[in-house]
C-alpha positions as CSV (number, residue, x, y, z in Angstrom):
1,X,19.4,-22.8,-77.0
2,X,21.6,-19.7,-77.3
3,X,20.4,-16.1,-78.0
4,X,19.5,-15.6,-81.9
5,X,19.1,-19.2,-83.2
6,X,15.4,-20.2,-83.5
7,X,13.7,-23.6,-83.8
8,X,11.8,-24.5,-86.4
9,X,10.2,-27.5,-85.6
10,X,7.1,-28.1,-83.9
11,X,6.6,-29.5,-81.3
12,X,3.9,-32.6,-80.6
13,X,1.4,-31.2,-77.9
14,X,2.0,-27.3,-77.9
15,X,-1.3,-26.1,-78.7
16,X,0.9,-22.9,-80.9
17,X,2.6,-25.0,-82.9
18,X,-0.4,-27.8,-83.8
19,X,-3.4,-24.7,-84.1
20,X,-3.9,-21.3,-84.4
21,X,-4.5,-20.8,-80.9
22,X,-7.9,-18.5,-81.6
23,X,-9.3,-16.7,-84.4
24,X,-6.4,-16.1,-86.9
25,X,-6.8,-12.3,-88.3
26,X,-3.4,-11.7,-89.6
27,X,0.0,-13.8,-90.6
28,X,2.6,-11.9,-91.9
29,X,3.1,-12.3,-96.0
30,X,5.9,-14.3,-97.3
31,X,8.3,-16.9,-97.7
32,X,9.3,-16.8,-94.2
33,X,6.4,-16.9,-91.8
34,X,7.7,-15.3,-88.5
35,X,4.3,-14.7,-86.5
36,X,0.7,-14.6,-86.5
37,X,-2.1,-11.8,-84.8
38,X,-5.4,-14.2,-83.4
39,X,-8.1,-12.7,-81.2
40,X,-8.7,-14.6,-78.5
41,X,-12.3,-16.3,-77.8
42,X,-13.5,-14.7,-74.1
43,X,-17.0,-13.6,-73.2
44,X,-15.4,-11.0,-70.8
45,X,-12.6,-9.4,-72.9
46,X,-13.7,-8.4,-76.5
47,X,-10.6,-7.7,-78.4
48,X,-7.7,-9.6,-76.8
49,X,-5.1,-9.8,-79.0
50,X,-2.3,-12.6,-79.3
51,X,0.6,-12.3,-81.3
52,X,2.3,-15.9,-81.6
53,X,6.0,-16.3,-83.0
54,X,5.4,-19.3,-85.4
55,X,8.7,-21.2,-84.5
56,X,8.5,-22.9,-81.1
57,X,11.2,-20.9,-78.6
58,X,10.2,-20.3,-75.4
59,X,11.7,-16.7,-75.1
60,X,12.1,-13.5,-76.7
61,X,16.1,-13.5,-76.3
62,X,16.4,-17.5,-78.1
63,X,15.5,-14.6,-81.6
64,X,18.1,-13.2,-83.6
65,X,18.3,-9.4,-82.7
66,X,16.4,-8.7,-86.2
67,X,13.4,-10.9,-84.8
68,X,13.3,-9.2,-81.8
69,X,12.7,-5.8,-83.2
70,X,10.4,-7.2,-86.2
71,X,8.5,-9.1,-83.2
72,X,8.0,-6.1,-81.0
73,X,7.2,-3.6,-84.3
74,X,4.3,-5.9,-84.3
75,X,3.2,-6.4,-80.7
76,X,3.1,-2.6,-81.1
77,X,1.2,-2.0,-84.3
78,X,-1.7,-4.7,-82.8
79,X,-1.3,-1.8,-79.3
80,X,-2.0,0.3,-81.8
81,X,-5.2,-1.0,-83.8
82,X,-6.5,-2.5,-80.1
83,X,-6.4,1.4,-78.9
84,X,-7.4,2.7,-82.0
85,X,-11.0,0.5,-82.4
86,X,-11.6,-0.7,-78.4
87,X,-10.7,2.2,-76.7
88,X,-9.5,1.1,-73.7
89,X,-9.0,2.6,-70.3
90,X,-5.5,0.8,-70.4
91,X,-3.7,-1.7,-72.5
92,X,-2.1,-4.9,-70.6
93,X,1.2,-6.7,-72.3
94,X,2.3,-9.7,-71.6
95,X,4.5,-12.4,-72.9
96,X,4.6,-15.2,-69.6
97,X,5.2,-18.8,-71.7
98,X,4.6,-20.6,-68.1
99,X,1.6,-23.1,-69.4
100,X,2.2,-22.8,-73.3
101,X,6.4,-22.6,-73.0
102,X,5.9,-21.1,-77.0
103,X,6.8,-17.2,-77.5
104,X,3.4,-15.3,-77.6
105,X,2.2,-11.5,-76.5
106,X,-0.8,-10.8,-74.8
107,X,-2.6,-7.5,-75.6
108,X,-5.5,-7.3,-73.8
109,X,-7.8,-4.0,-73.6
110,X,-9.2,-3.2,-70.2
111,X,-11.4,-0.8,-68.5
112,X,-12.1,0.3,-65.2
113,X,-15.1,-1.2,-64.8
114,X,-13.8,-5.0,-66.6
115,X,-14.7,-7.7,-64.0
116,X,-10.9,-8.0,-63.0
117,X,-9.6,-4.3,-63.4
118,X,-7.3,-3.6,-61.8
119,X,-5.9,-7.2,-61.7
120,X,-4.7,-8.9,-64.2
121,X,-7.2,-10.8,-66.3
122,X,-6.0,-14.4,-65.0
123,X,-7.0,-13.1,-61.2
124,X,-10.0,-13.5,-59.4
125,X,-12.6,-11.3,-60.6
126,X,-13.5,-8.2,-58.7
127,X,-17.1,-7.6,-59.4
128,X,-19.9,-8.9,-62.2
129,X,-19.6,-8.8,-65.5
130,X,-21.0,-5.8,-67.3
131,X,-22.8,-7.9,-70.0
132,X,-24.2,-4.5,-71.8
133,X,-20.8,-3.1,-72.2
134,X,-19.2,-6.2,-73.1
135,X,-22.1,-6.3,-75.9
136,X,-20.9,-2.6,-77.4
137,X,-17.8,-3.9,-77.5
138,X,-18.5,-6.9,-79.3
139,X,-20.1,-4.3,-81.9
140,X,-16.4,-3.4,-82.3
141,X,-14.6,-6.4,-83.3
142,X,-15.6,-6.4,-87.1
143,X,-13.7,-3.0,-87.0
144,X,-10.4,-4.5,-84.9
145,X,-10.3,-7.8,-87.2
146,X,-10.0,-5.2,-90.5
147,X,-7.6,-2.8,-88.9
148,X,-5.4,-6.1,-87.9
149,X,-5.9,-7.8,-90.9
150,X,-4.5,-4.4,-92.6
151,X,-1.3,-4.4,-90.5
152,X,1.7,-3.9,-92.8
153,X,4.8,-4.5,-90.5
154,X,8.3,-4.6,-92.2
């Protein structure tokens, strides 16, 4: 496919195109939906985020230039409301595609003492899971799902 053209069509088996892919809190308004916000289910991360393009390309350059800022506006503004309500030591981004070849952001709060920090969340785990922290955290989710669902991104 060359840069700026995007497919439309699903396609049979990609998990992105036949579900929501977690817990849909926000798809954007319209006659043209271009992405969707869902939190991820994971007993060790409270508040990861996924922001899922809605057409099935496998990269950030198959987008029109337009898409590409729209898309990143948003990856932002979910930064944003994940900082704002988890308060995180650090923020991880990532957009890999390798299992699920369907354009999605990763936005995953983390703090020192997470059971992978300061590996990536997909790594083996460092230590035990802090399962009173991760509790508190969980108290904060109500608050995330309203700020996302209140995302306004033009």
């Amino acid at each position: 496919m060359s840069a700026g053209l995007t497919a439309a069509a699903a396609v049979a088996g990609c998990p992105l195109c036949e579900g929501d892919g977690g817990e849909l809190v926000w798809r954007e308004a319209g006659a043209r939906t271009r992405a969707r916000v869902i939190l991820v289910e994971h007993d060790r991360f409270p508040g990861f985020c996924r922001v899922v393009w809605q057409d099935h390309v496998a990269e950030q350059t198959d987008l029109a230039e337009a898409d590409q800022a729209w898309l990143m506006r948003l990856v932002a503004a979910v930064e944003r409301a994940v900082r704002a309500t988890m308060a995180p030591d650090k923020v991880n981004l990532a957009a890999f595609g390798n299992m699920v070849p369907h354009l999605h952001w990763h936005i995953i709060p983390r703090y020192r003492w997470d059971t992978h920090f300061p590996e990536a969340v997909w790594a083996p785990a460092q230590r035990e899971a802090d399962h009173g922290r991760i509790a508190q955290l969980r108290e904060r989710l109500p608050a995330l799902r309203a700020a996302l669902a209140a995302l306004d991104i033009r």
